[in-house]
N, C-alpha and C positions, 0 to 999 in steps of 0.2 A: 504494500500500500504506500502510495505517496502523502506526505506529511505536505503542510502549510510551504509554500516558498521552494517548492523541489518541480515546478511546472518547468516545462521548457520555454522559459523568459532569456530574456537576452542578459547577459551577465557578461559585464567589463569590470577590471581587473586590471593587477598590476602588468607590468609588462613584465617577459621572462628576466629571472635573472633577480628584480627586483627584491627589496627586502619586505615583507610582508609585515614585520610589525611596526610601531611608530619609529622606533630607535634603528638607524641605517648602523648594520656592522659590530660595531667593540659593542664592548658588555657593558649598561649606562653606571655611571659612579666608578668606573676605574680610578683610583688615586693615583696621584702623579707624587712625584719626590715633597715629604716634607709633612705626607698625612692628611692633605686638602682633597676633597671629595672633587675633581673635577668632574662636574655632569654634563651631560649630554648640552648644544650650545641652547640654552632656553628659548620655549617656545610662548611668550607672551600671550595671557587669554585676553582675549576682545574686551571683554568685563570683567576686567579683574576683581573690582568692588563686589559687586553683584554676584559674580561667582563665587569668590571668598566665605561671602554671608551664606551663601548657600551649602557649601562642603561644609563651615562651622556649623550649618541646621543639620547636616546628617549626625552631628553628636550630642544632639537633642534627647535623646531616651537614656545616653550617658551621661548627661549633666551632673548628676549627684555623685558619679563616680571621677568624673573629669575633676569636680571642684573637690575631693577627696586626695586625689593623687596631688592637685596643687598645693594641697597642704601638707603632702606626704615631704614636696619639693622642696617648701619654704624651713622643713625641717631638716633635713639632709642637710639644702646649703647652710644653714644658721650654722646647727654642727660643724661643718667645714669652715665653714670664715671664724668660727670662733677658737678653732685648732691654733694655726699659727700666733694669736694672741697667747693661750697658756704655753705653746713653747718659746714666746718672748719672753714671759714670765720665769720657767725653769732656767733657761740663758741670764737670765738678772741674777738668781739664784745664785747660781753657778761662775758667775764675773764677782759678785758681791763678796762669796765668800773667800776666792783668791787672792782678793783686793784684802778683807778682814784678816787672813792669813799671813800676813807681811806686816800689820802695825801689832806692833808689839804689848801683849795681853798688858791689861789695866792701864792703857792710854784709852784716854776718849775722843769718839767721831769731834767733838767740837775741838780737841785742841789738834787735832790733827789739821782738821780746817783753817785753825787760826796759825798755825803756823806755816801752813801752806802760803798764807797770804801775808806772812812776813816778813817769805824769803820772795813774794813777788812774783810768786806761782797761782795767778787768781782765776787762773780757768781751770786748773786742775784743780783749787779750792772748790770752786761750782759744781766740778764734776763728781768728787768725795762728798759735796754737801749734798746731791742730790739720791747720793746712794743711801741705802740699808745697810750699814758695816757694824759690827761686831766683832771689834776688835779682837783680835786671837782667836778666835772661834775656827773657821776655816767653814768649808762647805757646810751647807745643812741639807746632810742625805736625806734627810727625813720627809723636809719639804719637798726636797725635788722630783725624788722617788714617788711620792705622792700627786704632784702634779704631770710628771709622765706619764700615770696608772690612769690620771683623768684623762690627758690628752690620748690616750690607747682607745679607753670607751668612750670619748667623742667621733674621734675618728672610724670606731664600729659602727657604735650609732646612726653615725651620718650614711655609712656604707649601706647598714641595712635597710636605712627609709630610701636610700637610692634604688635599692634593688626592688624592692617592694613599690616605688615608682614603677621602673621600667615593667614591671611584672602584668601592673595593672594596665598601666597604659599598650601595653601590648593586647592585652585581652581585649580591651577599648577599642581597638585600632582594628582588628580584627574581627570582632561583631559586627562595628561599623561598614567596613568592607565585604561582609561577608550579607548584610543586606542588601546595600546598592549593587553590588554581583547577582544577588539573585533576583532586586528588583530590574536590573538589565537583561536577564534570562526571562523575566515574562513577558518585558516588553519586548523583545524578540517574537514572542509567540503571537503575540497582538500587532505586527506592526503588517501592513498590505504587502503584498508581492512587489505593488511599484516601489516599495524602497529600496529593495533588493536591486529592483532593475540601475536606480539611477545610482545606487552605493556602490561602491565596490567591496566584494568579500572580503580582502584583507584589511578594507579599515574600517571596518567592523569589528571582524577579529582584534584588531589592532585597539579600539575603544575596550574591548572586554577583558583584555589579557595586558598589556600592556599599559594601558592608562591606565586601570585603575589597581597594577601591582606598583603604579610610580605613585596613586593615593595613600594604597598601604605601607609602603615604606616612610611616605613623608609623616605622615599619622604617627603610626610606631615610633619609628627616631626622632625626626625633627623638631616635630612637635616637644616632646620630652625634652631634647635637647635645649629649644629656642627658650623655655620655660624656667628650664637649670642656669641659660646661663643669665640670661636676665636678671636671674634671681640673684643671683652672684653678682655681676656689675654691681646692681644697687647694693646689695649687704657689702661688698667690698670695698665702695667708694666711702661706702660712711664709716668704716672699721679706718681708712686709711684718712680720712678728717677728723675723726677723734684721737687718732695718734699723732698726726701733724699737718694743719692743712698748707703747708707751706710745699713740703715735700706732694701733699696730692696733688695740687695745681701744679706743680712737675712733670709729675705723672701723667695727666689729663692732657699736656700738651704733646706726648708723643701716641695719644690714640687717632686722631685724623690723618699724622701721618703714617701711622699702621694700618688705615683705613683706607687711605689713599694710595698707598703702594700696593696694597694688595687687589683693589678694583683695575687699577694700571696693569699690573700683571696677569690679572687675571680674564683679563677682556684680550689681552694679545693671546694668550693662552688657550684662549675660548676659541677662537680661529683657526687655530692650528688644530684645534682637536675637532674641529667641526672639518677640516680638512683630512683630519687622522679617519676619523671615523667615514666620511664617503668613499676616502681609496679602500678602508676596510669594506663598505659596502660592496661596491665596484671588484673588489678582489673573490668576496665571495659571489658574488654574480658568479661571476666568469667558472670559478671552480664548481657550482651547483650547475650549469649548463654544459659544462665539459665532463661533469661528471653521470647527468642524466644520459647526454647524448653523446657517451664511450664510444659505444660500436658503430657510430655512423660515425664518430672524428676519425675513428680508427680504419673504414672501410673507403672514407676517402681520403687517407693519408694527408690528415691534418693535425697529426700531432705537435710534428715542429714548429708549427704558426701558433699552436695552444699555450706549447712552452714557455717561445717567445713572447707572447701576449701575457703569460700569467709572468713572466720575470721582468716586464715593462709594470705590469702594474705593481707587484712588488716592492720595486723599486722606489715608486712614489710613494706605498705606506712607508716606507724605512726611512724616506724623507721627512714625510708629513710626522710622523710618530717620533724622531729623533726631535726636530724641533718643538712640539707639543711638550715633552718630556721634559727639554731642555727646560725650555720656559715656565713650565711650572714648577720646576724646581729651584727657580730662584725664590719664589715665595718664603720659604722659610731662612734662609740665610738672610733675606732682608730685613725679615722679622726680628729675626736673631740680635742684627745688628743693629735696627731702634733700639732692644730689648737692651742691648750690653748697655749702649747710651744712656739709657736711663737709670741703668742697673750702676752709672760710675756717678750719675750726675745725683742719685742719693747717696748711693757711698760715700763721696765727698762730703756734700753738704750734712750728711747725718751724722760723718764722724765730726763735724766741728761742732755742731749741735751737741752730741753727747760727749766732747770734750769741754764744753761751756756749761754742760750740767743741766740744760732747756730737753733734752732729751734721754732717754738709758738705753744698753747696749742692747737690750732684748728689741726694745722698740723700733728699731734702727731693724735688727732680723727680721719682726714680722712683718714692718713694713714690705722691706726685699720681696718675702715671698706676698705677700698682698698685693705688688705692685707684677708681679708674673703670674697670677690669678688673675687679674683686671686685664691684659693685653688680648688674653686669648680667645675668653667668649666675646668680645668684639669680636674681634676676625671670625668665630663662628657664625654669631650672630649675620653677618653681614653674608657669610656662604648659605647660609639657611634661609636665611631671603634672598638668593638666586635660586636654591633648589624649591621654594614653597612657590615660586613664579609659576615654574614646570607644573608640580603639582595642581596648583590652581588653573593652569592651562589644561592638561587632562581630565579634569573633572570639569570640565568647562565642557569637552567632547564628549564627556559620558553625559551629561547632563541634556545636553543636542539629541544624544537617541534620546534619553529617557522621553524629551519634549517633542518627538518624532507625533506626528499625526497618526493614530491608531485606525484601525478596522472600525468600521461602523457598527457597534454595541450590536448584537442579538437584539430582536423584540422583544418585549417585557412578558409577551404573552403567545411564545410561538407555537405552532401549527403541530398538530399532533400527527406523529408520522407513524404510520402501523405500517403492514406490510408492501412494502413498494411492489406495483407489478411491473411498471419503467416506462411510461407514457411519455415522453419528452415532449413538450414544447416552446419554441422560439417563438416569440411575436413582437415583428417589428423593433428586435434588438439591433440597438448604437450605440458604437463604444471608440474610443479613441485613446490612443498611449498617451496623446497631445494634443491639447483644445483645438490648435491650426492645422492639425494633420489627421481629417476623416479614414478609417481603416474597415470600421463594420459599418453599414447604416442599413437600416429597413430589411435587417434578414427575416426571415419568416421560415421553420420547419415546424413540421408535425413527424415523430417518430411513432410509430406502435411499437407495444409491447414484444419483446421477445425476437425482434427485428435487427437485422446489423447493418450497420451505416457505415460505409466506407467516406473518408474526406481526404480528396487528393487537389493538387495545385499546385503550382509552383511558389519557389523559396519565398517568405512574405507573404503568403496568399491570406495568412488568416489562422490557418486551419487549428494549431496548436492555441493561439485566444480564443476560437470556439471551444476547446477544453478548458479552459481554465475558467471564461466566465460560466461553463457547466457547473465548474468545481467552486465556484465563485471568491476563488483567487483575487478576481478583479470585480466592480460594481459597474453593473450596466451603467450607461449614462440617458440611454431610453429606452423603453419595451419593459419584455419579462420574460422570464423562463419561471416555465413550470414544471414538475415532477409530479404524475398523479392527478394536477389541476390544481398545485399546490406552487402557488410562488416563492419560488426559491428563498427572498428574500422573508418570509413568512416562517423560515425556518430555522432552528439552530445551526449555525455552522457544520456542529458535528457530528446531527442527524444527517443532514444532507451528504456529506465526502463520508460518512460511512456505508452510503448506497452504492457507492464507486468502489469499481476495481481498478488501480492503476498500472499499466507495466511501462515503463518510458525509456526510451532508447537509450539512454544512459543509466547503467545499471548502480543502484548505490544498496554495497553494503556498507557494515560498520562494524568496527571489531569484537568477535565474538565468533564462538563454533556456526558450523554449518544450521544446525539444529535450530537455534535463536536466532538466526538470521530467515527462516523457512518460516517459524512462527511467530514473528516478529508484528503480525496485523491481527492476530488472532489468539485473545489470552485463553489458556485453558485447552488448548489442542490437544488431543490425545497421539500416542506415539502414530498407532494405526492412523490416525485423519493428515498427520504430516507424513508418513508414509506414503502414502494414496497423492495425495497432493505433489510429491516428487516424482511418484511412479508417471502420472497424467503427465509430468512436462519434463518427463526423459531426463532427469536427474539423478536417478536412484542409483542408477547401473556404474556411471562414473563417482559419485560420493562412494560409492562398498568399496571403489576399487583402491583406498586413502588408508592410510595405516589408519588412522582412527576414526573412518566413518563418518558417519555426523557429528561427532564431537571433535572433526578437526576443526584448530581454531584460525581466523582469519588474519590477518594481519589490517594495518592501518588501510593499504592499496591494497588490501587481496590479491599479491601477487601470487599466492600457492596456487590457486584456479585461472583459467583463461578468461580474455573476454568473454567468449561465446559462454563458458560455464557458469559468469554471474551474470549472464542473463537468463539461462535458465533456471538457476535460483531465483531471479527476483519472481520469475513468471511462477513455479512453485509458488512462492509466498503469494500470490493473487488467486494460484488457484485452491490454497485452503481457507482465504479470506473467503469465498464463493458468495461474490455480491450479487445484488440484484441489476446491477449496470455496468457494463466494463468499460474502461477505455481502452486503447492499445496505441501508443504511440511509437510506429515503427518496431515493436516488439521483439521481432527476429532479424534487424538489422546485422546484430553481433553474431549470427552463429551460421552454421557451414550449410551448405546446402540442402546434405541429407538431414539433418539435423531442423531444418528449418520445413521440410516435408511433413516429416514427424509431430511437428510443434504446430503445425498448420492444421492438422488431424484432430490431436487431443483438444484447439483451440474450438473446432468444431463442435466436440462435443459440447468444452464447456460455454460456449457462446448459445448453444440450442437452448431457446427458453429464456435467454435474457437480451435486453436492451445491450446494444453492443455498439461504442464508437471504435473506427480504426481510422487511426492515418496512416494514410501509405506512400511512399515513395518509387516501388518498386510496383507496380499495375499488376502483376501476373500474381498478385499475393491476393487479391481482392474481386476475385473475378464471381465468386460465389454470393459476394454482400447481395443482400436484399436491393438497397440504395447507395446508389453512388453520386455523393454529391463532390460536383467540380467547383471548387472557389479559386477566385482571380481580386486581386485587389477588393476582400473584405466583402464582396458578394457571390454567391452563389450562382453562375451563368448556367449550370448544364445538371440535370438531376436524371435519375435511369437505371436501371442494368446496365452490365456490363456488356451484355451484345447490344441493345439499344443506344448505348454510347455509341459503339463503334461504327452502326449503321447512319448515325446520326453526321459522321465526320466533321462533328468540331471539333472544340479543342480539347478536348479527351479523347480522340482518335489521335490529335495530332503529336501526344505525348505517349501515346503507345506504341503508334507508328517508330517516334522518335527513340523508344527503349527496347522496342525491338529491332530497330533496325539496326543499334548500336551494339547488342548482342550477338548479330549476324556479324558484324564487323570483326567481331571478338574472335568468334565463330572458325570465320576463316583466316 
């Protein structure tokens, strides 16, 4: 049985060769030197506002949990920025009591002070006066020991709300996505034929598979990410203002050029990689076409133009990707080097500060690492808003099918269909692919019951849209069909295509044994009814002859069977569906002559008794139809038997004449 969207429509698509998913080539988020996520070159959504608010409404039923994890965040970082404060602390500790260790037991801090500033040492006065000293004492393990043991279980602390983060926010991330995938799997089943016609298959595929695994990643990571480090900027800037704001606004002036170098390199960067990745594409082209079409490069002794051709393109990834590489790996060495800068221009200043006693030696270290905590979620920050661009942009295309124009709703109240006995009628059916380009207009048939209708005509005549708007793939645009005296449209969808038997010249299995491909239109088959149903369409005798029968299993291309042999499976599977109206579109195109004798027999039988369309291409297949209608540009000119055709010598003589004469030619 044919499924929604499997008619024979016209279907365009990439060119050979092409990449079929949105990302041409390399694997997206390759990192380049230095740990920066280079992504694919961003694809800008149209609406990025408008799309943003909207990706943010899919985490609408997670809200309680989203606003959970951001409290799980603000805890983590607090924990974290508040680390390097008590190992400033333990560092005081630990300078204090060295310093204590050297003045001589039963002298006191103050006259050690005032003698400092006797002999005219009055910034090392400031610096003793600012400390904690206990004269002769030496270290206090006790404290320090103690505030290490604290700095151990903050830094757990922090670790385990971080994990507990990403934990949840994964599960977040993943429900999320895991609806808008299946709310794109139904709109799939809702959406008309004509989308199909004017989409192309692969970017389709390409919204379902790819856009929205570039949602789930940025969901998962990013998100978490952009939230952490945020968090961090602000807890860090205020840890490093209450310890000195003289040194932050230090600080603060090498984040824009941190900021700035790395959008400079990163935008030259983006180019090369957007050049890295089309010779990637361009490379696998070339290898996926020379590797389909082996035996014909081989049979016309075209390998060494292949060669040459794959080591010309080569050549330019080795290029493109050398440069790409390069360039991104200055990023961090630039980094590096604001980083040292600012990393001497507080060393200086901090040590005269706590040699002047305005500052202590700890304070001075947690700044240091406070001030290499602040550089870097900037730079995240700012890569996370190139990847959330992308992001936003693919959800922007998922968003485009979701908002695709659906099939016209079932009636509220449709038409009760009991036993079909297969009465067809056309009345005064109009229909056009395209408002400016008339194809059906004013056809008029009457089928009886149990009658078979052959429809022939040349390429474009029609014949296959008289199928489909049967199957009502497509919506008249005038007239009516009926089934029984029952308008089509009167009906459920999937009362009416379960009165049809389809077999269509393109044979489609799907992977799985022979077996479930046979009973695939029909739940509940017993072995005997799939049996029988093989036996009728000359199947049976080649599946025994397979090491495992009908449990052998297909592959993705069914290449274990021939053409011809998954057409006579599909035609099996229609004749245990055993509807009350067939179609046949070209049916026996794929299979051998004798085999097509055979299949023309069994089709006999099972066509006796039921309403039967055939298109035919080949005239000597159809010479028994009851009616043969001849279609020419969307109308029907010649209707008959097949001897009444031929005495009639129009143009269904003059395409028989034309197929047999061309057989004669063969002939001799």
């Amino acid at each position: 049985m044919m499924g929604p969207g499997m008619g024979g429509h016209r279907q365009s698509g990439p060119p050979p060769g092409a990449a079929m998913g949105g990302r041409p080539g390399g694997p997206p988020g390759s990192r380049g030197p230095g740990g920066f996520a280079m992504m694919a070159p961003v694809v800008k959504a149209k609406d990025f506002k408008g799309s943003f608010r909207r990706l943010l409404g899919l985490l609408g039923p997670e809200a309680l949990l989203v606003a959970f994890v951001l409290v799980l965040g603000i805890v983590s970082v607090t924990f974290a920025i508040v680390g390097p404060r008590i190992l400033g602390n333990a560092t005081n500790i630990l300078f204090d009591g060295v310093v204590s260790k050297q003045i001589p037991e039963g002298v006191t801090k103050a006259q050690v002070v005032a003698g400092l500033r006797l002999t005219g040492k009055d910034q090392q006065a400031d610096m003793v006066e600012s400390m904690n000293l206990v004269p002769g004492r030496g270290v206090d393990f006790g404290a320090l020991g103690g505030l290490l043991l604290t700095l151990l279980v903050v830094f757990v602390v922090s670790a385990i709300f971080g994990w507990a983060q990403s934990y949840l926010m994964s599960g977040v991330s993943q429900r999320t996505v895991y609806r808008l995938r299946g709310a794109a799997d139904r709109k799939l089943g809702t959406l008309p034929l004509s989308y199909f016609d004017r989409q192309s298959r692969g970017d389709t595929l390409s919204r379902i598979t790819n856009d929205i695994d570039n949602i789930a990643q940025t969901l998962q990571q990013s998100l978490t990410q952009l939230m952490t480090s945020l968090l961090t900027v602000v807890g860090v800037l205020l840890m490093m203002f209450t310890i000195s704001p003289i040194l932050a606004v230090i600080s603060l002036l090498t984040v824009p050029l941190s900021v700035f170098v790395t959008i400079l390199i990163a935008r030259r960067s983006q180019k090369q990689f957007a050049a890295q990745w089309e010779q990637t594409g361009r490379l696998n082209g070339h290898i996926e076409e020379m590797h389909t079409g082996h035996a014909i490069v081989k049979v016309f002794g075209r390998q060494p133009e292949a060669i040459a051709e794959f080591d010309a393109r080569n050549e330019k990834l080795f290029q493109a990707s050398y440069r790409a590489q390069f360039i991104s790996g200055i990023i961090q060495p630039s980094l590096n080097f604001l980083a040292n800068l600012n990393y001497i221009a507080i060393a200086v200043i901090g040590g005269v500060r706590v040699a002047s006693g305005q500052m202590s030696l700890g304070d001075v270290q947690a700044f240091i690492q406070y001030s290499r905590q602040f550089t870097m979620p900037i730079v995240q920050t700012a890569s996370i808003a190139n990847v959330l661009q992308s992001a936003v942009a693919s959800a922007e295309r998922v968003f485009q099918l979701l908002d695709e124009q659906q099939e016209i709703p079932d009636v509220e109240s449709p038409a009760h269909v009991g036993d079909i006995q297969g009465r067809v009628v056309l009345d005064d059916v109009s229909f056009r692919y395209e408002p400016d380009k008339p194809l059906i207009d004013d056809l008029n048939l009457v089928v009886t019951p149990g009658s078979t209708v052959a429809i022939v005509g040349p390429t474009g005549a029609g014949k296959t849209t008289l199928v489909n708007l049967l199957m009502r793939f497509y919506e008249l645009d005038g007239g009516r069909i009926m089934v029984d005296g029952i308008d089509i449209r009167e009906m459920r969808r999937d009362d009416l295509r379960r009165t049809f038997g389809m077999v269509l010249q393109d044979a489609w299995l799907f992977k799985g044994t022979i077996r479930d491909n046979i009973v695939y239109g029909r739940d509940g088959a017993t072995e005997e009814q799939m049996t029988a149903a093989a036996q009728a369409a000359h199947v049976d005798h080649f599946v025994r002859t397979l090491p495992d029968g009908y449990d052998t299993v297909l592959d993705d291309e069914s290449s274990s069977v021939s053409a011809g042999e998954k057409q006579l499976l599909t035609i099996a599977r229609a004749f245990l569906v055993d509807p009350p109206i067939l179609i046949l579109d070209e049916a026996t195109s794929s299979v051998d002559t004798r085999t097509e004798v055979l299949i023309q027999r069994a089709m006999a039988g099972l066509m006796k008794g039921r309403t039967s369309f055939v298109i035919a291409h080949r005239l000597s297949t159809i010479r028994d139809a009851d009616t043969i209608l001849v279609m020419d540009h969307g109308r029907i000119i010649e209707t008959g038997t097949h001897e009444q055709l031929l005495s009639a010598k129009g143009f269904y003589a003059d395409l028989y004449e034309s197929q047999f004469g061309e057989a004669l030619d063969e002939a001799v």
